[in-house]
N, C-alpha and C positions, 0 to 999 in steps of 0.2 A: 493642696492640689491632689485631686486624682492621681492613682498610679498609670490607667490609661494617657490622661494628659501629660506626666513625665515621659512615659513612652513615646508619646506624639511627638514630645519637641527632643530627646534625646532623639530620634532618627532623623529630623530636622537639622540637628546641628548650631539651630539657631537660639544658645543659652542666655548671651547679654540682652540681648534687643527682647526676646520676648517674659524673660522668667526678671527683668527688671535689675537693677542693683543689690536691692538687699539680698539677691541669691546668687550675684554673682560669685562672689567670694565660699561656695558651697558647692562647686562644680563635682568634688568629688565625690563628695557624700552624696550629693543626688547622685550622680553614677552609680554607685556600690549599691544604692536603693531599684536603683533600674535595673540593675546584673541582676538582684534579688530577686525582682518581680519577673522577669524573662526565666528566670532557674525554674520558677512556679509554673508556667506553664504547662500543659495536661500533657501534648504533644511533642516532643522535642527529637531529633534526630538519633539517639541513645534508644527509646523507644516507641519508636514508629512504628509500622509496618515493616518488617524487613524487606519481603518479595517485592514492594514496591522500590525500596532502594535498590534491588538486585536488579531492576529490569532498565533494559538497554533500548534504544531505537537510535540507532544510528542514523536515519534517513535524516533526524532532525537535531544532529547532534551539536558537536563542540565546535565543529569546522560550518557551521551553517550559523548559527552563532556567530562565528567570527565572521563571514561572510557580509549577516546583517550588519555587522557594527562596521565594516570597510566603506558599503554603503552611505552609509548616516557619514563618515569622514570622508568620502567625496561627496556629498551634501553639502559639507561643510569647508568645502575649498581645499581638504587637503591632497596636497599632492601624494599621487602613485604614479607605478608604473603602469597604469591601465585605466582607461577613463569609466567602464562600466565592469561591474560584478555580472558574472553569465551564471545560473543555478541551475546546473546541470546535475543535483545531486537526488530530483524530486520526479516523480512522472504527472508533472501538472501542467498539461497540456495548453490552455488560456494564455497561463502564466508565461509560456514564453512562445506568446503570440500567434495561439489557431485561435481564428474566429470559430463562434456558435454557430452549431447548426441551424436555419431558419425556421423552419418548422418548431422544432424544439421550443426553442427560445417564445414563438408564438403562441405555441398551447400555453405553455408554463404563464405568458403574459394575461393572456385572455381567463384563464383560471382566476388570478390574480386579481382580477380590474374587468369584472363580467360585463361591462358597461363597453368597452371594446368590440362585443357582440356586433355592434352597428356600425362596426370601421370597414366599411366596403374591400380597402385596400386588402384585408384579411382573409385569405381563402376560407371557402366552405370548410372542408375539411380538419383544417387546423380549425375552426369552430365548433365541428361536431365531436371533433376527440375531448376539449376542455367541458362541451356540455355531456359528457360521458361520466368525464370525471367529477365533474360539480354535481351531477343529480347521488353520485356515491356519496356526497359528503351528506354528513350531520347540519341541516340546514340549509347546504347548496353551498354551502362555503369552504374555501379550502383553510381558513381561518380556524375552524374545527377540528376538533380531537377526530382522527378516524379507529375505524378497530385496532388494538393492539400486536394484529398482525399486518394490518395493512388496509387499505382501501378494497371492499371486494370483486367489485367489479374488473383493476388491476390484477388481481390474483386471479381470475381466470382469463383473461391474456397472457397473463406472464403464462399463466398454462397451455394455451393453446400454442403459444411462442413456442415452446419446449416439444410439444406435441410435432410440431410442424419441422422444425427443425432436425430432431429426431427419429420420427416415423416413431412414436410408439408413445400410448396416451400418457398422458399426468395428469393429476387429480389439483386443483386448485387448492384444495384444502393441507396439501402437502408444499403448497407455497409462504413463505412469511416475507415480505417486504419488511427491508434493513437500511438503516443512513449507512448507506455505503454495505461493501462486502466486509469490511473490516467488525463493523458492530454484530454480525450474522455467525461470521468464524468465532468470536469472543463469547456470543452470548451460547453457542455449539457446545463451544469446549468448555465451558463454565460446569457443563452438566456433569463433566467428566471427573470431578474433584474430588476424590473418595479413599483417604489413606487407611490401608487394612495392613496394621501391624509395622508402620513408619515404613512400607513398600507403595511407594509414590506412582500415580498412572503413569505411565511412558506413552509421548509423543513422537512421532518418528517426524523430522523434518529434513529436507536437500537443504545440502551443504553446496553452496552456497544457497541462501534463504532471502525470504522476504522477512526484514526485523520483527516485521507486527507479530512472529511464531513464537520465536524469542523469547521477546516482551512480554506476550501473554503468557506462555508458559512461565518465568519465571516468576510475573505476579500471579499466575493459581496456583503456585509452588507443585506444579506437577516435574518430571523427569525428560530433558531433550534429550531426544535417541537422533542424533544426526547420521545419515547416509551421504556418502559423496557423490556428487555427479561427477559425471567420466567427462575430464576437458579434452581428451586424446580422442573424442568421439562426438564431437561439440555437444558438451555436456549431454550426451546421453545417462539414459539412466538404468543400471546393470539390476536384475534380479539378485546374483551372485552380492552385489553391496548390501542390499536390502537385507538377505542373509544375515552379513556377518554382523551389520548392525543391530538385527535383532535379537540374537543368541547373545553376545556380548550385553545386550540391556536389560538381556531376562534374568541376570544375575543380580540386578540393585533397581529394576524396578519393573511393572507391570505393566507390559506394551499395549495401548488401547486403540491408537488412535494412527493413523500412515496418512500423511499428508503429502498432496502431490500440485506440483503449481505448473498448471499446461495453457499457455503459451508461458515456459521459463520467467520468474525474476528472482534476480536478475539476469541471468543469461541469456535469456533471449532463445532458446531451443522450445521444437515443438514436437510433443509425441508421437511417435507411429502407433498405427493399430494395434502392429504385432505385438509392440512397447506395452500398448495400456492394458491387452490382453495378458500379458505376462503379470503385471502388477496387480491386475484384478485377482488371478490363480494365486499370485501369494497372499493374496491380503483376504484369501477366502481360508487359504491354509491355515492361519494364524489368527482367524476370527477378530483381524482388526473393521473398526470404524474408518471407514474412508473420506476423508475431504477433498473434493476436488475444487482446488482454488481457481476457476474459469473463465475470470474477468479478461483476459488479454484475448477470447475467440475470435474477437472480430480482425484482430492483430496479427496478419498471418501474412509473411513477404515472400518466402522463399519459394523458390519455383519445386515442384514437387512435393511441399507440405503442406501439409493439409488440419484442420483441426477437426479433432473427436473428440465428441463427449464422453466423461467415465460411463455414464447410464447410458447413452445408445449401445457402446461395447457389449459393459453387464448385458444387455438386454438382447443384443444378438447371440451373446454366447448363452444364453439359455443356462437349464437346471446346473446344475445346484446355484448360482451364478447368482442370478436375478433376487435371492429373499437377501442379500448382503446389503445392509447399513451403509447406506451413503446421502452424504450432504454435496452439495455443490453450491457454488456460489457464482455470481454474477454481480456487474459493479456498473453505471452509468459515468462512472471517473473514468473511464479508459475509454477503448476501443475508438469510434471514429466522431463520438462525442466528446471527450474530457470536462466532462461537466463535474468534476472534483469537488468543488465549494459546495455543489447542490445536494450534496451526501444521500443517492438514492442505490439502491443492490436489493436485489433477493438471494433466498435459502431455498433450495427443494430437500426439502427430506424424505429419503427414500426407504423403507422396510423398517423404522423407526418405530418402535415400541410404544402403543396409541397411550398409556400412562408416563410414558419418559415425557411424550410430546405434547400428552398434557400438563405436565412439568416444568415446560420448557414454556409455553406459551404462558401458564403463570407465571414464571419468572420475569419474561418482559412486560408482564403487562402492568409490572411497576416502575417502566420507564413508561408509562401511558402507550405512548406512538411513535413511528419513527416522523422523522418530519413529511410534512403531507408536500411540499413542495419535490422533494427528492423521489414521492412516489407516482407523481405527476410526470417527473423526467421520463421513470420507467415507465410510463404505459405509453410515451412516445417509442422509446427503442424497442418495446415488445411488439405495438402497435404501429409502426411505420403508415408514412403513405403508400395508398398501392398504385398501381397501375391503372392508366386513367381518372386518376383523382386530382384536383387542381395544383397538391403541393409536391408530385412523384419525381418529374422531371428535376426540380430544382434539388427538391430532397436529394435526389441519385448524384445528381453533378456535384453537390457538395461531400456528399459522403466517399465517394471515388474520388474526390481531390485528393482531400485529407490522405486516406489509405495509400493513396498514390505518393505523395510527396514523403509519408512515413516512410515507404518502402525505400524510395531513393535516398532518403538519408539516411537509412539504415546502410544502404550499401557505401556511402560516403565515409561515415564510421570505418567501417571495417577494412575498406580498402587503403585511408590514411594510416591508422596503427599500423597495420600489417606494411606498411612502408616503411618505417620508423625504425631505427636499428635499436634491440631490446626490447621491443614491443610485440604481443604475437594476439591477434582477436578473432576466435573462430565467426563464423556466418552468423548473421543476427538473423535469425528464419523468424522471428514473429516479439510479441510484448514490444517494449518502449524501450528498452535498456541496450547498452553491449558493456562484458565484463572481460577488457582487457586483462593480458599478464606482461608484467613489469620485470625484467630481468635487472637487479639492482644491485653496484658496486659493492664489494664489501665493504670498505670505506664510507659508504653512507649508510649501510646499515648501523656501522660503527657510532656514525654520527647521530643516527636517530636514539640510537643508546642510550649517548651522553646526554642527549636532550629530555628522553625519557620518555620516549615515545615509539609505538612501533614501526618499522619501517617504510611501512604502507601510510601509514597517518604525518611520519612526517613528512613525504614525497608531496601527498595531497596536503597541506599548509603548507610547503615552499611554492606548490604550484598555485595556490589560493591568493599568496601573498606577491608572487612575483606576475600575476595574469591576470586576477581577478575568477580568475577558475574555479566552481566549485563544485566536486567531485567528493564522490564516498569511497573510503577506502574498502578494499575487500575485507579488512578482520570487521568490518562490519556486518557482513553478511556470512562468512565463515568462509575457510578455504584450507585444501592441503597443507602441513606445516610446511615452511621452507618455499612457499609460493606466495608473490605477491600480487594483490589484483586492484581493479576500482572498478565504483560501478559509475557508468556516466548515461544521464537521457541520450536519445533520438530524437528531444522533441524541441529544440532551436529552430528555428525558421531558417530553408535553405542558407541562403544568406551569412546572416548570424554562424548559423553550424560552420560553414567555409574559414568565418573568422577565428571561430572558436577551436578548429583541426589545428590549421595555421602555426594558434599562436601556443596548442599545446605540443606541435613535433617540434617547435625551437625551444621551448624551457625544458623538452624530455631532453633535446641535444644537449645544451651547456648545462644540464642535472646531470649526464650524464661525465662530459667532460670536465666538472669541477670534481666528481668525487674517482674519477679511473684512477 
């Protein structure tokens, strides 16, 4: 027998029934043959890849895991304390129940199935954007490979989007269409990887972070330079931190890169002008690369906030200002679409060095394409209906639902915790998220000890296990020592959210009165 086929049925388990009698009585020695042939293997966890054993994402981690598996056990009749898992650990909008924009979902359909053309029911408009997109394609088909940066026609909308938005032009060709903002950041900072004398590029990321910064830093084995956001100022973001985080990183490794995520995640804060202007003067002092991670713009609750682009600021503050390197990104998973699955974003790249950028567009263009369905999405959100066009009214009424019901449960959030004895959650002003802080017994820190886990991770599994609740704890995202946090969505459906407040101020209660 093959050693593949020993393999096959040694992870089977199934040795009498299929390997016959005369091998029954052999069980060990085929064993010790199998260890053998697995020790041979090329790959083995000894020597793999390191950076990818080092890298984290909590958003989908051990407690989300266990989530799924509670699921599949009330599937299967067994009894809990809770008849449904809530996964409030993801900002996946659909996922826990907003309908599709109509429009949207129309283009994308009509792309898909050009035969639809003749569905009367189908406004004009939503027909003229899909025949926009279809004449872009290789063929007419969205079934085709498009340019490796994107469909072109797309790419100058998304430009003219930024233009219009901003007051101040862009160039289409400084545009790349991405499955999502996440593959756009990755493939950015990919370019960055360059050790001169075992001194590793430094990335500056807010503490508390979104994991994907993390993650990918630690698989390009570059250097996290974390800055804390100020929670005494709901998570404002102090010049003075940026400072000391970057003089402390200049000592072990080479600051390249200052990453800034406006509308917050997780925290939910959104920056002032004054703010961005201040960040832009250091990040011009310091000759860093700037990413402005900008997915949550459309996601803005708080009265009096407002959101600004890193490049309109750059761009009103004039000289020296405006030749500084900046990326931004944009994402069709957020904002008042949540179109997650359909994995569409763009990159602008700004003062970028036209040989890096030619660099960089080689580099992707051996992932071929991003997917042409995700950049269909985006030429809905860049390309809206307008005004007097057959799909505007409905378009609007749904788009101002969404934003609307976001906003009210963001305030639902904050005003529950902030009732809770031990609980404290500044204002969610914009993104999906709110990032409570937990004041927690000694006694159960003691507890989470024993258990071997940190205090935050075990608070989020006793609440996962006794609610169905499932929450990221903050050492996932990064936080002061000696502070404990979670990150939980905004994105439940009223409803839902009321049950799910509910039922997490009674488990914070007797959490907190079993371990006083």
């Amino acid at each position: 027998m093959s050693s593949a086929g020993i393999r096959r049925l040694v992870y089977s388990g199934c040795w009498r029934g299929q390997l016959g009698t005369s091998l029954a009585g052999s069980r060990s020695r085929t064993l010790s043959l199998a260890a053998a042939t697995m020790d041979q293997r090329v790959i083995s966890l000894d020597n793999m890849n390191p950076h990818v054993k080092k890298m984290e994402y909590a958003v989908r981690g051990p407690l989300v895991i266990r989530a799924t598996a509670l699921e599949k056990e009330l599937q299967a009749g067994v009894s809990k304390p809770f008849k449904t898992v809530t996964k409030a650990n993801i900002g996946d909008a659909h996922a826990m129940g907003q309908k599709p924009i109509t429009f949207l979902r129309q283009v994308v359909s009509l792309c898909l199935m050009p035969s639809l053309m003749d569905d009367p029911s189908i406004p004009s408009d939503a027909k003229a954007r899909a025949r926009g997109i279809l004449d872009g394609c290789k063929g007419s088909s969205l079934g085709s490979y498009s340019d490796s940066a994107g469909i072109e026609i797309i790419r100058h909308h998304v430009a003219q989007y930024i233009a219009k938005r901003d007051g101040f032009p862009s160039n289409w060709e400084d545009i790349i269409l991405c499955a999502g903002a996440s593959e756009g950041i990755r493939g950015i900072m990919k370019m960055m990887i360059k050790h001169d004398n075992s001194i590793k590029p430094g990335v500056m990321i807010p503490i508390p972070q979104y994991p994907l910064y993390s993650a990918t830093i630690a698989e390009f084995d570059l250097h996290q330079i974390g800055y804390y956001l100020n929670e005494s100022t709901n998570w404002g973001l102090d010049i003075s931190e940026l400072e000391r985080a970057y003089e402390e990183a200049k000592e072990v490794s080479s600051p390249k890169i200052l990453v800034v995520i406006n509308p917050g995640n997780p925290t939910g804060n959104v920056l002032s002008e004054k703010n961005i202007q201040g960040i832009v003067k250091f990040a011009h002092e310091k000759n860093l690369f700037l990413f402005a991670d900008e997915v949550y713009q459309d996601n803005v609750y708080a009265e009096g906030c407002k959101f600004h682009s890193f490049k309109k600021v750059i761009m009103e503050m004039g000289a020296p200002y405006d030749t500084m390197e900046l990326a931004s990104f944009m994402s069709c998973s957020k904002g008042y679409m949540g179109e997650c699955g359909l994995r569409g974003g763009y990159a602008e790249l700004i003062n970028v060095d036209p040989q890096v950028k030619a660099m960089y567009l080689k580099s992707i263009s051996a992932k071929l394409c991003p997917t042409t369905l995700g950049q269909a999405v985006m030429e809905c959100v860049v390309n809206p209906p307008q005004e007097g066009e057959p799909s505007y009214d409905q378009f609007m009424e749904e788009k101002n639902e969404v934003l609307s019901s976001l906003a009210l449960r963001a305030k639902m959030i904050v005003e529950t915790f902030n009732s809770v004895p031990g609980m404290s959650c500044n204002i969610v002003q914009g993104a999906m998220y709110a990032f409570p802080q937990i004041m927690l017994p000694e006694r159960a820190i003691e507890a989470a000890k024993a258990a071997g886990q940190a205090p935050d991770v075990f608070y989020a599994f006793q609440l996962l296990e006794n609610t169905g609740i499932c929450i990221i704890p903050g050492s996932g995202f990064g936080q002061r020592p000696g502070t404990y946090h979670f990150r939980t969505t905004i994105l439940p459906q009223p409803e839902m959210l009321k049950t799910m407040l509910e039922k997490f101020r009674e488990f914070h209660k007797n959490f907190i009165k079993l371990y006083e």
